[in-house]
C-alpha positions, 0 to 999 in steps of 0.5 A: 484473499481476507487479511489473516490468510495475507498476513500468514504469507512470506513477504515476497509472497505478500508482494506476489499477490499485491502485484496481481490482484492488488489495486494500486490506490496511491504513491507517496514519498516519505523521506528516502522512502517510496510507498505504495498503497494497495487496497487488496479484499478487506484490508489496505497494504502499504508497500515500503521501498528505498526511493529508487530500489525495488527491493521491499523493505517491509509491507505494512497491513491495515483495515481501519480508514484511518490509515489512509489519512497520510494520502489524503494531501495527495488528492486534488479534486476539480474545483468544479466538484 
C-alpha cells in the first residue's frame, strides 16, 4: 500500500494494516510513552501507545530518513563490524 492510500485510512485501520503487513523495525520509550516503528511499502509509521496499554493514541507517517534519527541510539552493532 503506497503512503496517500494509508493516509486516507480510519486509524484503526492503519493499525490493522501495520499489524499484517507492516515490518516492525524498532520499540523505544519516549517518556509515558511506547513507540513503535514499522516501515510499511514507501513510508515508515510510528505507532504511540501509553507505556503499558494497547490503545493507539495516534500513528505518525513519515517518508523522509531523516525520521529514524530518534532510533538511531537504539543500535548497537558488533565491534568487530
Amino acid at each position: 500500500m503506497k503512503f496517500a492510500e494509508f493516509k486516507q485510512l480510519h486509524m484503526y485501520r492503519q493499525a490493522e494494516h501495520l499489524r499484517g503487513h507492516g515490518h516492525l523495525l524498532a520499540e523505544r520509550r519516549q517518556d509515558s510513552f511506547r513507540l513503535r516503528l514499522f516501515a510499511v511499502g514507501d513510508f515508515y509509521a510510528e505507532e504511540w501507545c501509553q507505556w503499558g496499554e494497547e490503545r493507539i493514541l495516534f500513528i505518525h507517517l513519515f517518508q523522509h530518513s531523516a525520521g529514524l534519527h530518534d532510533y538511531l541510539e537504539g543500535i548497537r552493532l558488533p565491534k568487530e563490524l
